[in-house]
Backbone bond lengths (Angstrom), bond angles and torsions (degrees), N, CA, C in turn:
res aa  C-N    CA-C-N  psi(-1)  N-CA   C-N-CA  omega(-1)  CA-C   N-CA-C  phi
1 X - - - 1.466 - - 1.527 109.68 -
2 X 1.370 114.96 127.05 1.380 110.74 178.30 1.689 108.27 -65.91
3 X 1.476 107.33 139.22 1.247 133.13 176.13 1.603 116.01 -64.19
4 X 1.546 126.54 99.47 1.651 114.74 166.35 1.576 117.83 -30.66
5 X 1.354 98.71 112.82 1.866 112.68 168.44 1.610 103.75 -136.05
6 X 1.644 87.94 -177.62 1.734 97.75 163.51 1.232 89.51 -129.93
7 X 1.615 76.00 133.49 1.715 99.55 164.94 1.648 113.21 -86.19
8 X 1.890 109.00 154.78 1.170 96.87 -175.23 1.808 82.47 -138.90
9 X 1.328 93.96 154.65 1.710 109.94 157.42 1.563 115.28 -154.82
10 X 1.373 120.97 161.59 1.104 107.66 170.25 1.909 111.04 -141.27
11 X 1.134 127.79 124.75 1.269 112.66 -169.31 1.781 105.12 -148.72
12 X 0.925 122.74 132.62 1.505 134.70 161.19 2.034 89.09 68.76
13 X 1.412 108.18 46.32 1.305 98.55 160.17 1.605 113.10 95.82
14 X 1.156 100.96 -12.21 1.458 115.60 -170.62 1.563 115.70 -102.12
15 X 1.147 139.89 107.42 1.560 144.14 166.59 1.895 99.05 -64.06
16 X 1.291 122.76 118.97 1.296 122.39 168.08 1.610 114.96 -110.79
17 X 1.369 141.21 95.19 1.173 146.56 158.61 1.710 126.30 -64.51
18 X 1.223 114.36 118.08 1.279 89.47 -175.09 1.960 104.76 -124.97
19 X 0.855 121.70 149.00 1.444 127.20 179.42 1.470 111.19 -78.91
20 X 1.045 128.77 82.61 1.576 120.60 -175.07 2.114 106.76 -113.95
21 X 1.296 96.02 120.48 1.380 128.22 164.11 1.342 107.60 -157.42
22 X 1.566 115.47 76.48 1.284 96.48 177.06 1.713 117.63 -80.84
23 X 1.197 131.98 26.26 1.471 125.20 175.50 1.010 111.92 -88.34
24 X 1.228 105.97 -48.27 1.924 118.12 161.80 1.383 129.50 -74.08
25 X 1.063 116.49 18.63 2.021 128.92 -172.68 1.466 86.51 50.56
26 X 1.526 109.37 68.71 1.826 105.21 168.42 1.387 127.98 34.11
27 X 1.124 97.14 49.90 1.655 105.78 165.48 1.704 140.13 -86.22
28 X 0.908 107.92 138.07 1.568 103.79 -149.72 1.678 95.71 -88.30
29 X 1.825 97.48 118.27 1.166 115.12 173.80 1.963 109.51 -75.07
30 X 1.141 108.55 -173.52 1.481 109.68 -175.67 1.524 98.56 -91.85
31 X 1.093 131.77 -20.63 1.159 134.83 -178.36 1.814 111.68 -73.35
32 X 1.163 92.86 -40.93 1.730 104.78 173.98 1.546 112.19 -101.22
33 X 1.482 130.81 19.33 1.303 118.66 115.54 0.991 145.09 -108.77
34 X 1.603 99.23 21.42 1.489 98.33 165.89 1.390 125.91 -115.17
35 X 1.847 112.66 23.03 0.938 161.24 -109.03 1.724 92.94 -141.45
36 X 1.529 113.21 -63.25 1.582 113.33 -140.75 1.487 85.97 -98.62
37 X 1.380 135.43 0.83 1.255 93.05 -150.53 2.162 93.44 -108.51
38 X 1.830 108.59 0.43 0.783 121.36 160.79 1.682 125.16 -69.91
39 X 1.702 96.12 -30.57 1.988 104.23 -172.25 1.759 89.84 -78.80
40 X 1.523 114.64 -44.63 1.129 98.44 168.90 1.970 147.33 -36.86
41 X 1.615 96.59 -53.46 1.302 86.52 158.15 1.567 125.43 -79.06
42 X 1.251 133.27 -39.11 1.117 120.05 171.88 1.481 113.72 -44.61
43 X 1.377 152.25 -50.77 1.342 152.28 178.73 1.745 105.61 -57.47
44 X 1.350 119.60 -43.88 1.131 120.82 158.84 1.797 124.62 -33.99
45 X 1.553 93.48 -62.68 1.353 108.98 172.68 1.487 117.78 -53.11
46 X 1.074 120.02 -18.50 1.789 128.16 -162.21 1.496 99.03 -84.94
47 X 1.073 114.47 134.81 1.134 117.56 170.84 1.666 126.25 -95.78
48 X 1.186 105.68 1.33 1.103 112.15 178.98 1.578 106.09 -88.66
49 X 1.142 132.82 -39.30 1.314 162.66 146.38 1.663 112.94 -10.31
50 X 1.152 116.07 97.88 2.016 117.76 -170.77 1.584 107.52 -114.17
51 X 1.572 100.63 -30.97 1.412 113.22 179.49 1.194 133.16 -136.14
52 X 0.752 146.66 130.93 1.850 141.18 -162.08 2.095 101.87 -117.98
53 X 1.205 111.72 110.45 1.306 126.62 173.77 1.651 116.68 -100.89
54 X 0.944 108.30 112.79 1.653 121.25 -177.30 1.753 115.11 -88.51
55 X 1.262 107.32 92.46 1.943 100.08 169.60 1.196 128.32 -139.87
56 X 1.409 121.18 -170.35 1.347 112.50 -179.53 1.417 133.66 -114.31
57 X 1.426 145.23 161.55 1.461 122.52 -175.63 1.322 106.86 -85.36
58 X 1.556 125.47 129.25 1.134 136.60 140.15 1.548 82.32 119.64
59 X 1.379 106.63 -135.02 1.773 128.78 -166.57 1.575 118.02 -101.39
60 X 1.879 100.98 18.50 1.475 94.56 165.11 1.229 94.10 -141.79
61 X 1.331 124.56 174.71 1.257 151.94 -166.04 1.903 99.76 -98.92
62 X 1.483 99.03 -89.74 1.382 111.68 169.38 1.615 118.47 -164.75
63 X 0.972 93.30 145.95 1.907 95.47 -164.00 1.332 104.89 -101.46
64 X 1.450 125.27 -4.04 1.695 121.94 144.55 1.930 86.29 142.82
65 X 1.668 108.55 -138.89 1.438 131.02 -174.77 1.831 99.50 -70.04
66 X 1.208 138.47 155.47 1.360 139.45 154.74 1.783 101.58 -68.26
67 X 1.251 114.82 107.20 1.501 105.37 175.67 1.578 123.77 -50.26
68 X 1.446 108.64 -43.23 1.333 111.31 176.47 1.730 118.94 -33.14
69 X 1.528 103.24 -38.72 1.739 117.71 178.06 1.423 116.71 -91.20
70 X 1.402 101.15 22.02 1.795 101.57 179.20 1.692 99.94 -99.64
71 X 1.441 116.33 -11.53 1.179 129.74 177.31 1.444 122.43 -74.04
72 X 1.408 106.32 -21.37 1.440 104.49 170.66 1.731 123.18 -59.92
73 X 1.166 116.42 157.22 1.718 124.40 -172.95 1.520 104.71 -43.94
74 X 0.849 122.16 145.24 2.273 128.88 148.34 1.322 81.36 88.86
75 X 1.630 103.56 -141.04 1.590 149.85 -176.96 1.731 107.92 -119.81
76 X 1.266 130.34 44.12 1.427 131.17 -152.10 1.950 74.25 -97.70
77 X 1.555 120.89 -44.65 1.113 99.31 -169.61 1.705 125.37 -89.42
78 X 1.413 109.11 -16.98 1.706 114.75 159.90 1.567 108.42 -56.95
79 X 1.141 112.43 -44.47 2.108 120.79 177.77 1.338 96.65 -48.12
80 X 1.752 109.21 -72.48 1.512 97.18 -167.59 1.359 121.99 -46.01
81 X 1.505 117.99 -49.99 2.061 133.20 -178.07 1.403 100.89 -49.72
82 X 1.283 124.78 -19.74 1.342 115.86 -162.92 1.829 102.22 -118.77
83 X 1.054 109.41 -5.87 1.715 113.62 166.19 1.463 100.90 -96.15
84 X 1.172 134.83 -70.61 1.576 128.99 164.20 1.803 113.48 -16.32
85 X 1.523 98.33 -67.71 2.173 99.49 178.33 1.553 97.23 -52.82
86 X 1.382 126.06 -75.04 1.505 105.24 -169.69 1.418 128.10 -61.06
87 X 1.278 117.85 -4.50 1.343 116.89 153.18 1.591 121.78 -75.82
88 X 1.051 91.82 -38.02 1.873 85.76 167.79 1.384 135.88 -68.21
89 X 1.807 94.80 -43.80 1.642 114.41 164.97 1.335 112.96 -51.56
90 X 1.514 107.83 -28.95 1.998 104.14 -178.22 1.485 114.30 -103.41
91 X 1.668 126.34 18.82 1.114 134.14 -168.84 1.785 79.96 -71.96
92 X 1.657 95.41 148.27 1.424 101.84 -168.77 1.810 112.95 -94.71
93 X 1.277 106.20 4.50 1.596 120.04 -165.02 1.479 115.77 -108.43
94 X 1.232 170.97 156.30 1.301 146.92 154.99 1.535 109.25 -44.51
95 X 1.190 108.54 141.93 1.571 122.58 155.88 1.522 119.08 -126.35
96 X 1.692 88.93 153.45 1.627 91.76 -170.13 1.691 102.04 -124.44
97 X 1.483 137.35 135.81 1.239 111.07 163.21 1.517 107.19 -113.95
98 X 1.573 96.80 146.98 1.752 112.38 -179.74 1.602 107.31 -100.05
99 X 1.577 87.64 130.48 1.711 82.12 -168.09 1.927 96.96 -132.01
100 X 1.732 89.36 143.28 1.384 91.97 -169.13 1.932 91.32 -128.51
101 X 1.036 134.31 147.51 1.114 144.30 164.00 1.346 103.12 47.28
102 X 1.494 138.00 -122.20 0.981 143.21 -149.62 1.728 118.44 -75.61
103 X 1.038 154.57 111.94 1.218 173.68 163.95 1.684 140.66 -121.25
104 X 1.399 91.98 72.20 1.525 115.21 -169.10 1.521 125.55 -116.52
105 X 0.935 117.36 154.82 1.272 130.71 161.95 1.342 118.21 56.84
106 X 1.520 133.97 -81.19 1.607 140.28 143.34 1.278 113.02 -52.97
107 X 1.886 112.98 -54.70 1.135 119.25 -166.41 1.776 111.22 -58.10
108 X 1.347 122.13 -34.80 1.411 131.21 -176.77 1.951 102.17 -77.69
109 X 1.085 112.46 -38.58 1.396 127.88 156.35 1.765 123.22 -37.16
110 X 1.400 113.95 -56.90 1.265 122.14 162.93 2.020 116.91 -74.33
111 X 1.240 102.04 -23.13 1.478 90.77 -162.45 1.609 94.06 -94.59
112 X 1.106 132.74 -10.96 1.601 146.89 168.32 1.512 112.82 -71.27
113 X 1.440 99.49 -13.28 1.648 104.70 -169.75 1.809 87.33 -100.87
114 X 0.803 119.90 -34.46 1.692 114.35 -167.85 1.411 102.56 -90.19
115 X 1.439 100.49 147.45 1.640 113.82 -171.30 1.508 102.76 -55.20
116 X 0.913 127.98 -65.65 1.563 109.85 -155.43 1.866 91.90 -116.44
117 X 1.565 102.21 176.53 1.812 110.76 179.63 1.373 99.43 -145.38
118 X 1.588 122.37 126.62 1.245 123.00 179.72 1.458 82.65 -126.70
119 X 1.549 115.35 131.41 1.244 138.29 164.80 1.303 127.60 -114.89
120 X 1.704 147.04 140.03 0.952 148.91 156.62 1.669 120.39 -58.88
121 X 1.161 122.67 126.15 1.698 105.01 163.97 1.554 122.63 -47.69
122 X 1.471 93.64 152.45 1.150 94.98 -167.97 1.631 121.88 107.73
123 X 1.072 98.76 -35.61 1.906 125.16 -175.25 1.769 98.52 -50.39
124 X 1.028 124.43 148.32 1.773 134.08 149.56 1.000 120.32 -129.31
125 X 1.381 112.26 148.18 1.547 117.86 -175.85 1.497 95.37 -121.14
126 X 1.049 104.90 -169.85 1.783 117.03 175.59 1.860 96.60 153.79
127 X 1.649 97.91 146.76 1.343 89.52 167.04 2.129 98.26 -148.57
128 X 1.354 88.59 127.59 1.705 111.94 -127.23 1.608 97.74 -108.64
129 X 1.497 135.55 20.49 1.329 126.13 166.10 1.383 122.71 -67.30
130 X 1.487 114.87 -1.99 1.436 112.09 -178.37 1.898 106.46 -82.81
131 X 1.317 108.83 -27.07 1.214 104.89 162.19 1.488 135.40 -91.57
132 X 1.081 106.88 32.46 1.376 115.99 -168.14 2.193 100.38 -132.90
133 X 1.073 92.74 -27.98 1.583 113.72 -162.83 1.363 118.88 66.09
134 X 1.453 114.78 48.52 1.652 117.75 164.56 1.516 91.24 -100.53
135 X 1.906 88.84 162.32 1.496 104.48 169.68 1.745 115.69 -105.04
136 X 1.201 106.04 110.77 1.304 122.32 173.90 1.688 108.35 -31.57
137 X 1.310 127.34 122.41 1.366 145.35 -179.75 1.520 93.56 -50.54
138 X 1.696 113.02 130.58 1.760 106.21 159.86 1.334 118.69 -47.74
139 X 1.649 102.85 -47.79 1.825 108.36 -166.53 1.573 108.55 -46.05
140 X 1.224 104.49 -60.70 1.518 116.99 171.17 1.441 128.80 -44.16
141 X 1.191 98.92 -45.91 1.599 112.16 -175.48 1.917 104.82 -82.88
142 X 1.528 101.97 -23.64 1.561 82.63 154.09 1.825 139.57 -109.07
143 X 1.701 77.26 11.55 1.558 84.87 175.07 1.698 102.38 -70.76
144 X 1.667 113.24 -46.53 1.095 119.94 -150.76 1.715 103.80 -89.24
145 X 1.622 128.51 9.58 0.870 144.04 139.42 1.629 124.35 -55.37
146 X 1.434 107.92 -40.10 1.124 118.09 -163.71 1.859 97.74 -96.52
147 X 0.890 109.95 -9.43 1.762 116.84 176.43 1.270 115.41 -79.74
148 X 1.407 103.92 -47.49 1.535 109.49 -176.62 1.657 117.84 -135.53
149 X 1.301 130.05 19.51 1.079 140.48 177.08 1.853 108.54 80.25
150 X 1.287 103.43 176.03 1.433 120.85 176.72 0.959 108.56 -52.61
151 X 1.589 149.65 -54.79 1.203 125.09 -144.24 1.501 104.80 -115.80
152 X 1.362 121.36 -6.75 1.093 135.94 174.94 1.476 106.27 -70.17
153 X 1.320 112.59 -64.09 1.565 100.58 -178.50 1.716 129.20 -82.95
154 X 2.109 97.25 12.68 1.653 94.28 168.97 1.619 78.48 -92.35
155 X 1.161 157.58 -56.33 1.349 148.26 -143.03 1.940 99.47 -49.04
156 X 1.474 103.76 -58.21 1.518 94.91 167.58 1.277 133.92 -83.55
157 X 1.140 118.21 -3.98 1.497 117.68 156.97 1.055 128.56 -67.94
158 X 2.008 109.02 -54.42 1.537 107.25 168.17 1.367 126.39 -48.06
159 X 1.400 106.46 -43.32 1.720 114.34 -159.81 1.640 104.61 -101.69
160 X 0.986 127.47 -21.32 1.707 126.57 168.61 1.630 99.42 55.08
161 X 1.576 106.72 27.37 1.742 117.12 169.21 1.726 100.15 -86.37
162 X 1.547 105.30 146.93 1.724 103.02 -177.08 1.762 79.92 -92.62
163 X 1.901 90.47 174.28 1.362 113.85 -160.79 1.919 89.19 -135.17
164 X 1.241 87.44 139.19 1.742 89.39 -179.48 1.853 94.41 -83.50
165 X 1.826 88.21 -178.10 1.649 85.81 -173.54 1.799 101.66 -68.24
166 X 1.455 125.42 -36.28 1.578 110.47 -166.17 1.671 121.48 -42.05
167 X 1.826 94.41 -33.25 1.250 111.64 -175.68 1.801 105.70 -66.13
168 X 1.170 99.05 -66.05 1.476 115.10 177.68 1.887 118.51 -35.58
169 X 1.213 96.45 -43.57 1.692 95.78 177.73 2.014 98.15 -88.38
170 X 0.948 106.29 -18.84 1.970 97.80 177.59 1.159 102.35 -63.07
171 X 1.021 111.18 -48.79 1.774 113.21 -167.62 1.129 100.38 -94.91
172 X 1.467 155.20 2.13 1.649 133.10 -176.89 1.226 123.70 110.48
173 X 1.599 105.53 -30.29 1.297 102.12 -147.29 1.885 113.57 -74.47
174 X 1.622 94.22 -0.63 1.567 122.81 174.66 1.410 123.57 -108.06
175 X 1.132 146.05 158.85 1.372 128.50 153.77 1.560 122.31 -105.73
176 X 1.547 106.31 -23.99 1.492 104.82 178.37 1.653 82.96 -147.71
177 X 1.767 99.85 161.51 1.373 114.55 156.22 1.264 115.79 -133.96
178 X 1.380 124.06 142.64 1.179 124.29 -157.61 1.982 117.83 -130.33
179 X 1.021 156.34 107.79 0.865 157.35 177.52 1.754 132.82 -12.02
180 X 0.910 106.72 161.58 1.537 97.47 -158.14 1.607 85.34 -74.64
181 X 1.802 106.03 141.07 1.584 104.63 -179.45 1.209 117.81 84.18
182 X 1.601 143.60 -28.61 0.920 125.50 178.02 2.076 118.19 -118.16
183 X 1.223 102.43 29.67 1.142 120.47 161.06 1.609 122.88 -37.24
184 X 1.839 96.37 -79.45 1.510 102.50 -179.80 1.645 116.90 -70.95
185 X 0.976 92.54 -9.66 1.943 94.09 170.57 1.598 114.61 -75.58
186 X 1.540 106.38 -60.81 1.275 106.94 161.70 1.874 126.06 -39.38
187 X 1.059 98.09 -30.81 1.632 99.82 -156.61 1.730 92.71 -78.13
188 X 1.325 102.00 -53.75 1.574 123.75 171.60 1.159 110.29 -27.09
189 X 1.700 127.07 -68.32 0.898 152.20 -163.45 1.539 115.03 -68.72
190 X 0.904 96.80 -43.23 2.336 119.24 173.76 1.737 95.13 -75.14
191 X 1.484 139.38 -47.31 1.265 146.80 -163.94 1.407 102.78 -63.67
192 X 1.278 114.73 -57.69 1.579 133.35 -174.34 1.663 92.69 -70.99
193 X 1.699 138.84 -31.78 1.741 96.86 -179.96 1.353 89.64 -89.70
194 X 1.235 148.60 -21.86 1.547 137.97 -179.04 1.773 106.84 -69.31
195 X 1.315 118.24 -2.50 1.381 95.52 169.20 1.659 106.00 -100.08
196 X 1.154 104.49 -13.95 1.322 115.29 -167.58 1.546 107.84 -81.62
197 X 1.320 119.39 -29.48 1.727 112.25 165.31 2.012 123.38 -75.10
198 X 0.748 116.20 -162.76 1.394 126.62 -169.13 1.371 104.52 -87.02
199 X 1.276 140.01 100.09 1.678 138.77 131.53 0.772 90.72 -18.17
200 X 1.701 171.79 -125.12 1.526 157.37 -8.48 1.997 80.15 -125.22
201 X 1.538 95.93 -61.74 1.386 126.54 -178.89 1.550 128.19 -36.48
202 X 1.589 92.42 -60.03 1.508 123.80 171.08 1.234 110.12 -66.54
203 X 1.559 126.29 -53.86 1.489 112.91 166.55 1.739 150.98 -19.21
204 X 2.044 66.13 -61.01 1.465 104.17 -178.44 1.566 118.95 -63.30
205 X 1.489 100.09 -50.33 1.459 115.22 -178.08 1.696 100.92 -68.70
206 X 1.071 132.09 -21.55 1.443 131.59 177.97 1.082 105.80 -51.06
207 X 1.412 103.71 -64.46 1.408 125.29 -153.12 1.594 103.14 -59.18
208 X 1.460 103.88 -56.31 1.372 109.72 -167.72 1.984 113.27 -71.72
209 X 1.063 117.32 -10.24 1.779 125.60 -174.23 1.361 81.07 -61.11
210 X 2.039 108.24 -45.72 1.543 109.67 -131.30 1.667 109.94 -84.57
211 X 1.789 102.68 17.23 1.245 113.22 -161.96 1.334 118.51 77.71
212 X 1.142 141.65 14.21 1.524 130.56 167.12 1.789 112.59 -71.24
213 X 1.294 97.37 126.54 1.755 117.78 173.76 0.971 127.77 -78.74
214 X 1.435 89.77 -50.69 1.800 99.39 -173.65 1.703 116.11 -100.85
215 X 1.034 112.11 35.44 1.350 113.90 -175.11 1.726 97.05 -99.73
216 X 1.148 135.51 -29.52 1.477 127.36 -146.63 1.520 123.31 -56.40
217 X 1.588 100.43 -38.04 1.508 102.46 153.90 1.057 146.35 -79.41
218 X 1.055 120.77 17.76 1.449 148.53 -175.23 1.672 113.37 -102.00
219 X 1.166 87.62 -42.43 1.371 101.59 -173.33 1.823 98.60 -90.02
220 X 1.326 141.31 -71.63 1.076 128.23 130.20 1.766 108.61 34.01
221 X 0.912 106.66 -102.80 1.621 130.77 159.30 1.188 114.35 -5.85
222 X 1.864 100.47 -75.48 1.617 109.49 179.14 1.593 105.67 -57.55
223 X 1.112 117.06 -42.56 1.541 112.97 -169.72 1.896 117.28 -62.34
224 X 1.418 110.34 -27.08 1.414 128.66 -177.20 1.628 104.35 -71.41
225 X 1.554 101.08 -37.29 1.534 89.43 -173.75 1.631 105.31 -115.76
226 X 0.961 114.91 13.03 1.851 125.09 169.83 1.498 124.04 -53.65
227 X 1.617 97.83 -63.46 1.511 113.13 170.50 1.641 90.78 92.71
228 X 1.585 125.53 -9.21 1.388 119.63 164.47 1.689 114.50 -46.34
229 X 1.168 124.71 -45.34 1.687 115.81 -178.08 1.540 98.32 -50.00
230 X 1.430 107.37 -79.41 1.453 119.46 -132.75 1.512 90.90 -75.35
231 X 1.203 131.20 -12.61 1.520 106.24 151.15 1.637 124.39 -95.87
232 X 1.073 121.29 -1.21 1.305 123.43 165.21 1.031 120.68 -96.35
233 X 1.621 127.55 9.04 1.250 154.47 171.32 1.925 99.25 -88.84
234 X 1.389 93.30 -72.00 1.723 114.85 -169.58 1.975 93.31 -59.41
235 X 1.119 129.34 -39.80 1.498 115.75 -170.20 1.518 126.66 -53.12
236 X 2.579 81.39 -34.95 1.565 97.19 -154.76 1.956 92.91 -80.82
237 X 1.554 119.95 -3.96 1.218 126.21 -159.19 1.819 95.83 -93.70
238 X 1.393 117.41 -35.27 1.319 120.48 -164.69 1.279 104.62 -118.53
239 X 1.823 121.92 27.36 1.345 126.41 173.43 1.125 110.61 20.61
240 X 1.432 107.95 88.92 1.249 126.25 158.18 2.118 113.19 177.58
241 X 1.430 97.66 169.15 1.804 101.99 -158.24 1.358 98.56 -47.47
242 X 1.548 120.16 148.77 1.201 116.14 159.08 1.384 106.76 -72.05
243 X 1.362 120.56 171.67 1.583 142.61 168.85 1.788 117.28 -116.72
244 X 1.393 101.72 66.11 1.894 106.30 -160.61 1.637 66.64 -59.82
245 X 1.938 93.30 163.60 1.398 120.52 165.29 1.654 104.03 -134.03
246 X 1.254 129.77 2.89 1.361 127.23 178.31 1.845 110.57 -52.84
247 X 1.220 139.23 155.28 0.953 131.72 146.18 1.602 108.70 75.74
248 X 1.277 130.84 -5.86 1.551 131.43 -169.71 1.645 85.15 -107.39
């Protein structure tokens, strides 16, 4: 039986993670969250690396915590789920997660942490501690406040009912939905113009969505010694691609 891991690749700019346990509809053992938040910085570190894509093997995304490991002593396994999300939430690059069928509990947990969510129809989310009787992490519970407003994320908190994608893109909690089959094309296709704009940009704008104040001169800074303007200035003048050099 193949062993729960994350898969990693990286090619044409793209970091690809994938959640694979398929016995459990990819459920994240304790071992594989305590797992990502190391692949995380290393992919960070890569310079080849523009985008970081979060998914799952086969026809689910992720079906949340492995219950079997909810049995362990304390909160050792809410700690780990919640060091993994803020490692993702602080990945310094855009991230995107691709979500196919199942997306629950952890799994809705991780894909709330990454900037954007492109889902296939068909997809469900739910995030399901009310039936279990855990208490949903603040960090989390105000990230996922901040995704889809107040009443949206007590509707899935209280009721730990999944939400199809129509629901999911009304409220936020999606950014696009995409047809059965044309998921990884789309994603492909969105990956390649996000490598093609400015990191300098993307950074910046990270930082600042994510509430950072005191960054502005800093960034300022980065932009003075980037050389991102004046060739993304000179490209848009001589119609043709820019060549960002930030971050390579």
């Amino acid at each position: 039986m193949e062993q729960p891991q994350l898969e990693q690749t990286v090619a044409d700019g793209v970091a690809t993670v994938v959640i694979s346990n398929p016995a459990k509809r990819n459920a994240m053992t304790a071992g594989m969250w305590r797992a990502l938040p190391g692949l995380l910085d290393s992919l960070a570190a890569d310079p080849r690396v523009r985008v970081l894509v979060l998914t799952g093997a086969g026809t689910t995304f992720c079906a949340g915590a492995d219950i079997a490991s909810l049995r362990e002593p304390g909160d050792e396994q809410q700690s780990l789920a919640v060091r993994a999300e803020e490692a993702l939430a602080a990945f310094p690059k855009p991230t995107l997660a691709a979500v196919r069928g199942y997306c629950v509990g952890g799994g809705s947990q991780l894909a709330a942490a990454c900037d954007l969510r492109f889902a296939e129809e068909g997809a469900l989310f739910g995030i399901t501690p009310a039936k279990l009787g855990i208490v949903y992490p603040s960090s989390s519970t105000r990230r996922l406040v901040s995704l889809v407003g107040p009443s949206a994320a007590k509707y899935l908190l209280f009721s730990g009912e999944l939400v199809d994608t129509a629901r999911a893109l009304r409220t936020g909690l999606v950014d696009e939905v995409l047809p059965a089959g044309e998921l990884g094309e789309r994603v492909a296709e969105f990956t390649r113009v996000l490598v093609s704009r400015s990191l300098l940009t993307q950074a910046a704008a990270k930082e600042f969505a994510a509430g950072r104040t005191d960054r502005d001169a800093y960034w300022a800074e980065q932009a003075r010694g980037s050389g991102d303007t004046a060739e993304g200035v000179a490209a848009f003048l001589e119609r043709r691609a820019p060549r960002f050099t930030y971050g390579v």
